[in-house]
C-alpha positions in Angstrom: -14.4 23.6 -14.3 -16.0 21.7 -16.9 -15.5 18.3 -17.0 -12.6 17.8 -19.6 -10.9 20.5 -17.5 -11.7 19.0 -13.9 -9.7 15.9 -15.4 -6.9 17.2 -17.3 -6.3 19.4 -13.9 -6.6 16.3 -11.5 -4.6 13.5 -13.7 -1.5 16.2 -14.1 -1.4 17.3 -10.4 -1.7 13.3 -9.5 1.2 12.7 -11.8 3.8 14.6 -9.9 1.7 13.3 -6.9 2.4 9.5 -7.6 5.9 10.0 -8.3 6.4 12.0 -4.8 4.4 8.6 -3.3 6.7 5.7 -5.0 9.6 7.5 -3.4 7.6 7.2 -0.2 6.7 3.6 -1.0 9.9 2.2 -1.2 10.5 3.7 2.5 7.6 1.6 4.0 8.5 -1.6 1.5 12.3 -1.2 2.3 14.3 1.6 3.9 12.2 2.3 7.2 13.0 -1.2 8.1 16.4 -1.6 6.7 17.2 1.4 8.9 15.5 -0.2 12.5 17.4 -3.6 11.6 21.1 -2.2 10.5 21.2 1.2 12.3 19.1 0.7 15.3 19.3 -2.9 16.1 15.6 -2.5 16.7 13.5 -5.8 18.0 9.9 -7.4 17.1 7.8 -4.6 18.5 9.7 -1.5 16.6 9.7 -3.7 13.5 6.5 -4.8 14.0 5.0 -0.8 14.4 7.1 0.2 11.5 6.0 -2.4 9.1 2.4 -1.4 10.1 2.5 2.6 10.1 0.8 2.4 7.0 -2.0 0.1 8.1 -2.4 2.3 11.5 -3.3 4.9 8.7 -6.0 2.6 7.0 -7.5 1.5 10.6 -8.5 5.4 11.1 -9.6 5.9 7.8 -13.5 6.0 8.9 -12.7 8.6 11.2 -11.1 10.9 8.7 -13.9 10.4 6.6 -16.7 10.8 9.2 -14.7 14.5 10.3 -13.8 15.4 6.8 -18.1 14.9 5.8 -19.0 16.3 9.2 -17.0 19.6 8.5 -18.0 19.5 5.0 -13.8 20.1 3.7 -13.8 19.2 0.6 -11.4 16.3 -0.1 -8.9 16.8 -1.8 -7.9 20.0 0.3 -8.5 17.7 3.6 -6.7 14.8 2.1 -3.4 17.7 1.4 -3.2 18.6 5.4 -2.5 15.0 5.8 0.6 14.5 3.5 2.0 17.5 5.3 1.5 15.8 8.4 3.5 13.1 6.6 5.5 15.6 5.8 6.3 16.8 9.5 6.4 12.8 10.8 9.3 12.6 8.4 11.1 15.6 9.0 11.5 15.6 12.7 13.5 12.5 13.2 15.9 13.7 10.4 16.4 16.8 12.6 16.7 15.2 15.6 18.3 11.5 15.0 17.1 10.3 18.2 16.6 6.6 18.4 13.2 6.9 20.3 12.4 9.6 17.7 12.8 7.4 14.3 10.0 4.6 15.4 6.9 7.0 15.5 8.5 9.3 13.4 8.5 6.6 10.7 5.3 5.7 11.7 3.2 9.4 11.3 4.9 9.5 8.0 3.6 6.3 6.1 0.3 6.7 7.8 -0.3 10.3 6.5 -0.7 8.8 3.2 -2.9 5.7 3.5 -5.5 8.2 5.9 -6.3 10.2 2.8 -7.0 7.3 0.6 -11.4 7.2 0.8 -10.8 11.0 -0.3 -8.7 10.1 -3.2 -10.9 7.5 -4.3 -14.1 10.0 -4.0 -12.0 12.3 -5.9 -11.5 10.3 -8.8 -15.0 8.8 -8.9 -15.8 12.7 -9.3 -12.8 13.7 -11.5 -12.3 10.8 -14.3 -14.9 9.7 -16.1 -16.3 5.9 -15.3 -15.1 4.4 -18.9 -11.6 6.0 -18.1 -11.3 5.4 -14.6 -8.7 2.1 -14.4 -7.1 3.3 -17.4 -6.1 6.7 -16.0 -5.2 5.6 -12.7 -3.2 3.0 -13.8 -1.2 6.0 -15.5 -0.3 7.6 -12.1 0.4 4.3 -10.7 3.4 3.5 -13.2 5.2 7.2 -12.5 4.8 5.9 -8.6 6.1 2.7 -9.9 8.9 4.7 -11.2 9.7 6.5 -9.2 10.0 4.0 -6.4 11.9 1.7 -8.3 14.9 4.8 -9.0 14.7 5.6 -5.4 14.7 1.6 -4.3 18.3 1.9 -6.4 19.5 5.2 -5.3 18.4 5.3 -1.8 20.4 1.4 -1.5 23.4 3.3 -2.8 23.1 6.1 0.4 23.4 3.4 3.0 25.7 1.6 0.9 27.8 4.2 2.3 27.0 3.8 5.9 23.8 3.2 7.6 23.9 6.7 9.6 23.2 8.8 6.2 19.5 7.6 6.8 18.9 11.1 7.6 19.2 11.8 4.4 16.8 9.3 3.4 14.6 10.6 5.6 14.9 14.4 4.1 13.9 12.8 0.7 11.4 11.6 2.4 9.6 14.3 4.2 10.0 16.0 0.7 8.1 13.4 -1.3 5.6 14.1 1.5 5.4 18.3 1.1 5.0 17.6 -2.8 2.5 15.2 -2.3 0.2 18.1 -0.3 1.0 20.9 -2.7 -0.3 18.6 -5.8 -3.1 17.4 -3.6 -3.9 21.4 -2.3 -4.2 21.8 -6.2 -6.6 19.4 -7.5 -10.1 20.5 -7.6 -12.8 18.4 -5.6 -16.1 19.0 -3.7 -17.0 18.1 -0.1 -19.0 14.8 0.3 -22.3 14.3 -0.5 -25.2 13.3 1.6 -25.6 13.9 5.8 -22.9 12.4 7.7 -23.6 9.7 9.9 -23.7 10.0 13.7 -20.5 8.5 14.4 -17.6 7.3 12.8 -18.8 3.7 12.4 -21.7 3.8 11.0 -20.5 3.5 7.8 -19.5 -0.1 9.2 -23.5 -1.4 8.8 -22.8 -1.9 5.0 -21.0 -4.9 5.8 -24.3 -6.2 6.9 -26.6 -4.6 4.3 -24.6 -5.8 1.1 -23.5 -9.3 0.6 -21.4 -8.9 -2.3 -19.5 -6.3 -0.3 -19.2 -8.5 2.6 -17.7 -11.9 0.7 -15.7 -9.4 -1.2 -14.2 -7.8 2.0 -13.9 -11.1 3.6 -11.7 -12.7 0.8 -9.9 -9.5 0.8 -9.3 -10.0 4.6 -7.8 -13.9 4.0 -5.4 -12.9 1.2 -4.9 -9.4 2.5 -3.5 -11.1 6.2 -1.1 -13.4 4.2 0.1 -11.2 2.3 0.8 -8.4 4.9 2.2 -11.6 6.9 4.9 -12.2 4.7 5.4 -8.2 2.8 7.8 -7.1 6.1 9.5 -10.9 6.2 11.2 -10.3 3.3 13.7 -7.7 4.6 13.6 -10.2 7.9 14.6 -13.1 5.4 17.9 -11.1 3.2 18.8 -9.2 6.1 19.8 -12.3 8.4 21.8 -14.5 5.6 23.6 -16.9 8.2 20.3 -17.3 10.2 17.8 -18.1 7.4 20.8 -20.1 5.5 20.9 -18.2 2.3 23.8 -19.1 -0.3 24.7 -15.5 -0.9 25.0 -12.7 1.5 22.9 -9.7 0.4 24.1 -6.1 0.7 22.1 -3.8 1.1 21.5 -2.7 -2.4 21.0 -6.5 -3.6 18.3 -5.8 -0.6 16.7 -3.2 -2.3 16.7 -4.7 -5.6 15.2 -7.5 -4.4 12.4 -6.3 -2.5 12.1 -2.8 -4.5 13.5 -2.8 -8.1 12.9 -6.3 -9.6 8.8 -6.6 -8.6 8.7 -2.6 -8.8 9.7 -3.3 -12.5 7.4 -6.1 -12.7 4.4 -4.0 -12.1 5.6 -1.1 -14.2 5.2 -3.3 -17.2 2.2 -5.0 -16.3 0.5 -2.1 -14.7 -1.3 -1.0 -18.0 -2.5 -3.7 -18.8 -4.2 -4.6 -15.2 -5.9 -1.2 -16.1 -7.2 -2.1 -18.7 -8.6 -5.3 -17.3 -10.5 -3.4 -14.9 -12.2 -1.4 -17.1 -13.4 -4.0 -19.2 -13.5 -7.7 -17.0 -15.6 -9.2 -14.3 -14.0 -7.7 -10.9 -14.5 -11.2 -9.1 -12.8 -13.2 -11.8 -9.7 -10.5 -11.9 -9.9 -10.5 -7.9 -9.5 -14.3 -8.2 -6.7 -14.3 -10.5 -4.9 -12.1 -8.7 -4.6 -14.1 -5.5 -2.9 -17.1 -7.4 -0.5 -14.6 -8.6 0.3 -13.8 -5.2 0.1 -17.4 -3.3 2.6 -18.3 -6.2 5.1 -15.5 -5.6 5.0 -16.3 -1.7 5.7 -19.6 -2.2 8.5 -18.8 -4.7 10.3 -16.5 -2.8 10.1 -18.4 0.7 11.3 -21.8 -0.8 14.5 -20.3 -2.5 17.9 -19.6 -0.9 19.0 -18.4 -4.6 19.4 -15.2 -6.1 17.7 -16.5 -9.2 14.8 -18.0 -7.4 14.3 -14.5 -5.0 14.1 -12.5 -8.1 11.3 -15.0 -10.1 9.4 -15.0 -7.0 9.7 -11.3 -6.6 8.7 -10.7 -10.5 5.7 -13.6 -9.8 4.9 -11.2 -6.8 5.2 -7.7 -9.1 3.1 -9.1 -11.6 0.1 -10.0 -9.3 0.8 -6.2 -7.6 0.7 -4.3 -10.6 -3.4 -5.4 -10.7 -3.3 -5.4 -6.7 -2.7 -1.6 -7.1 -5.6 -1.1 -9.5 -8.0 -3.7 -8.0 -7.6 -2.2 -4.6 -7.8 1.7 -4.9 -10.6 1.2 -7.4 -13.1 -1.5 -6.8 -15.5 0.0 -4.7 -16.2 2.1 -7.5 -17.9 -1.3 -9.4 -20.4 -2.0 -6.4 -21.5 1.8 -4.6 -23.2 4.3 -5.3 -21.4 7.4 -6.7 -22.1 10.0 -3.6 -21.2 6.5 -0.9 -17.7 5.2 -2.7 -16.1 7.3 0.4 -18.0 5.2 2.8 -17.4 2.0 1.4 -13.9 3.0 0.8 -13.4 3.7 4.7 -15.0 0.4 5.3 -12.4 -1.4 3.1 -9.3 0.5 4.2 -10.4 0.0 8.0 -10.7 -3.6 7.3 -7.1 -3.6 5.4 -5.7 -1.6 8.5 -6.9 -4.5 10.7 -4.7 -6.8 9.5 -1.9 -4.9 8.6 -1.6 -4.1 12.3 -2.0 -7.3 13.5 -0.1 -9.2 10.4 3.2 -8.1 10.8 2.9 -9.0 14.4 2.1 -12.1 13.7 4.6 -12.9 11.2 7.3 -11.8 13.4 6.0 -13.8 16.3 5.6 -16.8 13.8 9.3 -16.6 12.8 10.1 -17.9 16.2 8.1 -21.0 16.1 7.7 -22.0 12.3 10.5 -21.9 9.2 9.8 -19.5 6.8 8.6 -21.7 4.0 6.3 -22.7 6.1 4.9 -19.6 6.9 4.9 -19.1 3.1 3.0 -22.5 2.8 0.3 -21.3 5.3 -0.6 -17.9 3.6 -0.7 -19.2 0.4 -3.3 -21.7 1.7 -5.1 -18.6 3.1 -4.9 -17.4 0.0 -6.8 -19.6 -1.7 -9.4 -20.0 0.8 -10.2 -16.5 0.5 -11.1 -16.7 -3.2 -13.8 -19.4 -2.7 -15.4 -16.4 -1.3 -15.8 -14.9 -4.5 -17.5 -17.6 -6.5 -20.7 -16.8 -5.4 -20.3 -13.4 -6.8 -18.4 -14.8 -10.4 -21.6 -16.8 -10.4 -24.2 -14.0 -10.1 -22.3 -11.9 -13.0 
């Protein structure tokens, strides 16, 4: 296709795509876990592996990337068998509601998504033109924005009426899933460039090579860990009224609202504007910014027992997202190569799967020995220590 063609085709398919993903978002930021607390009565360790599924997806990352380059698939097609494994992870607990079913069903379906994310981020280094990049993907990322935020409502509604029509959550699900594939089996794309490297960690040496790369992925790591911390606490913190001493008892759309409407809203508004951004300012400086936007919203929502202060810390917290979404899918695009963004990209999502396993573990475990605003206190501390790791590279540009 030329390419004015190559993009019209991509940016249409990957409109229906994101909307099919924000319905599947608000499962991982709300329902999956609403579901293990209220239906299932599930402890730490379910909690913990549901709250990571997605991050199990990003730890694997250089392995789909190594097999996708060693079999020479191009990637958008490779990156379409894994939503319909998504697809299947969702569908076979909603056929067979099986307690011992739901946790790694759950589990194969969030991680389908976040596997295929180096080849969506060599797609659109191929697909949209540099200039364009932020501004177009920010497009996609408000219909997902969307879309989550009617489902956040709607699906809140369904278990409104009783916690054991989550199968039908889970349908919707596994839907949002099959869509996802067809749109994905549609786009066009090449296989990656280059000779693939011996094993799947190879890739892992640019962490050495480049220092910009390496404070940039270390900062990520700090704020990245405090905020996965703290992402799965929420549901902990409005689910559990009595225990955590909140002045209002939640339901379980108030739930939803909370953790999926109001910051879901948040970064629909703001979501442009972060694309924009990118496009035009220093990556470091926006990075920076970006992580006080979301020490602030940890803080805000932790210290409040309020409805009022919960939503102002959950807007503070959409806000900073809205360019979280941008600055994260697309910032390897600002430091490698054009035929290497997939191999930085696995290095990046490997690193973010690292702590997403290990953070919601820890925040669970933490729960037990520290209040919640203090938990709060401490990530937004790590926070901020992880931005001094970008000055040196604010400096150099």
């Amino acid at each position: 296709m030329p390419p004015s063609a190559t993009t019209r085709t991509t940016f249409r398919h990957e409109l229906l795509r994101s909307l099919s993903t924000g319905i599947v978002e608000s499962a991982g930021r709300t329902f999956l876990l609403v579901i293990a607390v209220q239906h299932f009565q599930a402890g730490a360790v379910a909690k913990s592996l549901i709250a990571a599924g997605g991050s199990l997806g990003l730890l694997l990352t250089p392995l789909v990337v190594w097999v996708v380059h060693r079999q020479r698939w191009r990637t958008a097609r490779a990156a379409s068998v894994l939503f319909a494994m998504g697809c299947v992870g969702f569908l076979v607990p909603t056929l067979l509601p099986w307690p011992w079913l739901f946790v790694p069903g759950s589990v194969i379906g969030m991680m389908a998504g976040y596997l295929a994310i180096p080849l969506l981020t060599q797609m659109y280094q191929e697909n949209y033109p540099a200039v364009e990049r932020g501004r177009l993907f920010s497009r996609t990322v408000m219909v997902r924005i969307g879309g989550a935020i009617l489902f956040s409502d709607l699906g809140g509604r369904i278990l409104e009426g009783g916690s054991d029509r989550y199968r039908i959550l889970m349908l919707v699900f596994a839907a949002a899933q099959g869509t996802a594939a067809w749109c994905l089996y549609r786009c066009p794309s090449s296989p990656l460039q280059g000779d693939h490297a011996e094993h799947p960690l190879k890739p892992m040496r640019l962490i050495r090579e480049d220092d910009r790369f390496r404070n940039t992925l270390i900062s990520w790591m700090l704020m990245g860990f405090a905020n996965l911390m703290m992402l799965p606490l929420r549901i902990e913190y409005l689910a559990h009224p009595d225990k955590y001493h909140l002045s209002f008892v939640p339901s379980a759309v108030e739930i939803a609202w909370i953790t999926g409407v109001v910051p879901n809203l948040a970064r629909l508004v703001m979501n442009p504007i972060w694309g924009r951004l990118f496009d035009r300012m220093n990556f470091f400086a926006l990075r920076a910014v970006l992580n006080a936007g979301f020490a602030i919203g940890i803080l805000a929502f932790f210290v409040s027992d309020s409805m009022t202060g919960l939503v102002l810390g959950a807007i503070v917290y959409g806000i900073s997202e809205a360019g979280g979404d941008v600055a994260w899918s697309l910032w390897v695009t600002k430091l490698a190569p054009a035929d290497r963004v997939a191999d930085y990209m696995s290095v990046h999502t490997c690193m973010t799967g690292v702590r997403g396993v290990i953070a919601p573990a820890v925040g669970f475990a933490a729960v037990g020995h520290m209040t919640l605003p203090q938990i709060g206190i401490a990530s937004a501390i790590l926070i901020v220590g992880g931005s001094l790791f970008l000055v040196p590279s604010m400096k150099r540009r």
